[in-house]
Phi, psi and omega in degrees: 000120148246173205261163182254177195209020179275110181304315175303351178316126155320341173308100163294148150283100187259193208037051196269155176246144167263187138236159188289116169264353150227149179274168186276155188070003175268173162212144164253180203297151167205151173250086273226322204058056165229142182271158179323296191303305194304327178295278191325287204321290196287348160263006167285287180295013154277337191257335155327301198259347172276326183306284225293342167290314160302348190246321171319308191325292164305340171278320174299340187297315173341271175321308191287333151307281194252037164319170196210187166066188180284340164279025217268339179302316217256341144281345173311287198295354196273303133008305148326286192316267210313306204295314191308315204279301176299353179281338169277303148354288196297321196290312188313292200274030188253310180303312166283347180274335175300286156329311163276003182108344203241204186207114167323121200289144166235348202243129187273336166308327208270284176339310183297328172311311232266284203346134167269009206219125189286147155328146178267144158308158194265302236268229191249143151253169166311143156336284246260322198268330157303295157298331154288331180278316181286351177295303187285325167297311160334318200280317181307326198263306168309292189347286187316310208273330179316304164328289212278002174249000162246347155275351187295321176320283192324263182335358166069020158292065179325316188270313157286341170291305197295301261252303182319307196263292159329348194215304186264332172276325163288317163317284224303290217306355176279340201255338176265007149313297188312302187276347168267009169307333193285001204252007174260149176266133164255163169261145154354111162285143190221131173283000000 
């Protein structure tokens, strides 16, 4: 076999190397009619509330793989459901830090730097034990977004308040409905 030495060849080039061209934590001009502070602010807490939304993600996928017990169908798919709704999220606040200028965390090495939401044990935890650790990263994930969409308000960022408060704060908290209902005890009914 030979190689061709014909530029138009079909042949990739692979192993290419860049140089980095906006550095991560920068934002450049856009003409947004948001000022410079506002932009940084808010692609700092978007890339903030994206670490710790990748890591729900994971955890829901997690869970939804290794669920147990007698409720494990109807958590299996709910687990599936909620995961499906933050994998849009992530796209959804990646997009808006792209949108202001700044550059969106994308590296799961680097997501783990960032993350507020503690590591899971690697093995099986109880049900019970499952669903409270994804509960408590929603509360953590509400915290962050209530904070960054009223300062986003202030700051006349419009678009990252509607995005916070439409989409990750109405998502987060319907989906921590879910799951803690499943975390109740009911009583007996007795005839």
């Amino acid at each position: 076999m030979t190689t061709s030495s014909n530029p138009t060849s079909s042949q990739p080039r692979l192993h290419q190397e860049g140089e980095v061209i906006q550095e991560f934590g920068t934002v450049k001009q856009f003409p947004l009619g948001l000022s410079y502070e506002a932009r940084m602010y808010s692609c700092q807490r978007l890339n903030r509330i994206l670490a710790d939304t990748q890591i729900l993600y994971g955890l829901y996928k997690k869970h939804h793989w290794i669920m147990r017990g007698p409720t494990f169908y109807q958590l299996h798919l709910l687990l599936d459901k909620h995961a499906g709704e933050q994998l849009e999220l992530i796209d959804t606040i990646a997009e808006r830090v792209q949108t202001l200028g700044g550059v969106a965390l994308g590296d799961a090495r680097h997501v783990a730097e960032i993350t507020s939401i503690p590591r899971p044990p690697d093995g099986v935890e109880e049900v019970p034990a499952m669903l409270s650790r994804l509960l408590e990263a929603h509360e953590s994930i509400l915290l962050e977004a209530h904070d960054a969409a009223t300062r986003a308000a202030d700051l006349g960022d419009d678009g990252t308040n509607d995005l916070l408060v439409s989409q990750v704060i109405r998502t987060g908290e319907l989906q921590a409905w879910f799951l803690a209902e499943h975390l109740v005890d009911t009583p007996l009914v007795r005839a």
